[in-house]
Every structure is written in C-alpha cells, then in structure tokens.
C-alpha positions in Angstrom: 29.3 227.8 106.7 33.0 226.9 105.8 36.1 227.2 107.9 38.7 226.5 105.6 38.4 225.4 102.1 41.2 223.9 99.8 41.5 224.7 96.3 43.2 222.4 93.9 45.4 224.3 91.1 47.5 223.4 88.5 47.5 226.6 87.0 45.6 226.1 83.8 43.1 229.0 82.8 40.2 226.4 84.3 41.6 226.4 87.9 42.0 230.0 87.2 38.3 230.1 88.0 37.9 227.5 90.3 40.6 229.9 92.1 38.7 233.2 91.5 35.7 231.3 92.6 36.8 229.9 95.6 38.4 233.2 97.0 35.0 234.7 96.4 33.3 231.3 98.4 35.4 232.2 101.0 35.8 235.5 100.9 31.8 235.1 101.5 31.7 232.9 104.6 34.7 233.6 106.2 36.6 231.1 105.4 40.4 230.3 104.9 41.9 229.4 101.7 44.3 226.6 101.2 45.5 226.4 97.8 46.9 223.6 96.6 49.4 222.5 93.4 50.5 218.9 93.0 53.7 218.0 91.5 54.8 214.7 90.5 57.4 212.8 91.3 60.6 213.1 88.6 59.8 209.3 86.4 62.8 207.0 87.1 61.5 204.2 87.1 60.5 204.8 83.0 64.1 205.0 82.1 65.7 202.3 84.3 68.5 200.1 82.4 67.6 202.7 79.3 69.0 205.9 79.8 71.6 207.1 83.0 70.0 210.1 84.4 72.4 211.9 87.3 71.3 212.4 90.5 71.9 216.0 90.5 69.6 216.2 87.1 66.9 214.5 88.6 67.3 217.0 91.9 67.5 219.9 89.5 64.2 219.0 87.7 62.4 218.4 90.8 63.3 221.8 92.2 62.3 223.4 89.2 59.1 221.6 89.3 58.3 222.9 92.7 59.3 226.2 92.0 57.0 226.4 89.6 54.5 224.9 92.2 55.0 227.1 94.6 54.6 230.3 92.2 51.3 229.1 90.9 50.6 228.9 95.1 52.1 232.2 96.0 49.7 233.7 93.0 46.5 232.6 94.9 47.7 233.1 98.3 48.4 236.8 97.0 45.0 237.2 94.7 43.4 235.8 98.4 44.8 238.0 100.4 44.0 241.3 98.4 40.6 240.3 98.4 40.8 240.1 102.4 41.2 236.1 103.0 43.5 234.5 104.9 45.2 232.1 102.6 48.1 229.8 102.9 49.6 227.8 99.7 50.9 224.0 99.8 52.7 222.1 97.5 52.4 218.5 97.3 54.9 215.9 95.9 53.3 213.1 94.4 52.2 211.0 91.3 48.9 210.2 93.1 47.5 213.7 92.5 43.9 212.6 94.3 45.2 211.1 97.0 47.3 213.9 97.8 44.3 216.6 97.3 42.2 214.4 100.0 45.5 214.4 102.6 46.2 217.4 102.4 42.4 218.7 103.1 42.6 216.6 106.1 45.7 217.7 107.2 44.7 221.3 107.0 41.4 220.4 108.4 39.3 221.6 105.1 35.6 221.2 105.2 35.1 221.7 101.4 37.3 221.0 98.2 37.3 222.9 95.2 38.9 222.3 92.1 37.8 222.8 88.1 36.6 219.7 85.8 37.6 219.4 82.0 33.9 217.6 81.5 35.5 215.4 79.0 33.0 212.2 78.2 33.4 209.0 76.5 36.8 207.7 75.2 38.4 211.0 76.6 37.5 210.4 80.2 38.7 206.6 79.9 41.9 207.4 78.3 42.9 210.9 79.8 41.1 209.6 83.6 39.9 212.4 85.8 41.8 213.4 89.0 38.3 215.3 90.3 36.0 211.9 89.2 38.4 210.5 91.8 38.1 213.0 94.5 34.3 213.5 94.0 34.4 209.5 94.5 36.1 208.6 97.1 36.5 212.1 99.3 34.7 212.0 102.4 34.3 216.1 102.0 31.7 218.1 100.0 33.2 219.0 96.8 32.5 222.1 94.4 33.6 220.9 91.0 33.5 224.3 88.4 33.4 224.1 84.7 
C-alpha cells in the first residue's frame, strides 16, 4: 500500500501519536519511515540596526536548535526500529515549515504524509495559522492528519 511514509514531528505530546501512529501504519504495510523535525532559521533580520548579535551566537543557537532536532529524530528512528521498521530521521532548516515537509517527502520519495493537527477554529486558526492546513492544501500527496 505505502512504500515510504514521512512523518512530521516537532516533538509535542500530539506528534507523539501521529509518531506512534505512523510506525504502527507502517509497521502494517511495510513501509519505511522518514521522520521529520523542522527547525527554523536563527531571526536576524528582527534585530537588524537594534541589537548586535555575534556570529558565533547566532551559530551556537542554531546548533543547539538542531541538536535538539535531531534528538526528537533519533527518538522515532529508534521507537521505529524496535517495532521492526526501517526508519531514517531528517532535519530540516527552514522558516517555511510546509514547504519544507512537502520537499522533503519528495526528495525521499514519500507516498503519504503524516503529521498531528491542533484542530484549532475561528480566531485561533487565523491568528496562530496551521502548518498541516497548508500541506493538506497544497501537497500533491495523500495526507493522514491525527488529532
């Protein structure tokens, strides 16, 4: 049914089971896992002419950014692969968090995406956006959005 199916993470106790899930979907079909964590870009341009920020502090708080990235990755490459999938884990550096969920599915060649929804309505939704409203609109892949 699936090949390989990517799985959007940032970690919160919502993609927990969108993770859990997923292992299950593709511990079902035989799939491959590709989970993936987005981390933005450090925000220079919101302090430019207002505050000097060093080079190396910017570098440091991007590193620790992906290191945290990479440890919620390595958490369900290795809940994946105790439940017998194969599983890899990406991190993604960007401030277009949908955009980078649909490049990296087709770079991996997924056929199915993942990830957990919130299910905020009205002023929230406006205000607060949703990253899986964007991928469920303009993703040319089936998507599984858990609540």
């Amino acid at each position: 049914m699936y090949r390989r199916i990517l799985v959007a993470t940032d970690g919160s106790t919502l993609s927990k089971k969108a993770v859990r899930d997923s292992i299950g979907l593709a511990a079902a079909t035989g799939a491959e896992l590709v989970a993936l964590h987005v981390v933005p870009r450090y925000p220079v341009s919101y302090f430019d002419g207002a505050l000097t920020i060093s080079s190396d502090d910017i570098a440091r708080t991007e590193k620790h950014w992906h290191d945290q990235g990479q440890a919620v990755v390595d958490r369900v490459r290795e809940a994946a692969l105790s439940d017998g999938v194969k599983a890899k884990g990406v991190v993604a550096h960007s401030d277009l968090v949908a955009e980078s969920i649909m490049a990296v599915a087709r770079k991996h060649k997924c056929d199915l995406v993942v990830m957990a929804s919130h299910g905020r309505k009205g002023i929230k939704r406006i205000l607060l956006g949703s990253e899986t409203q964007q991928v469920l609109t303009h993703s040319n892949l089936p998507v599984l959005v858990l609540r």
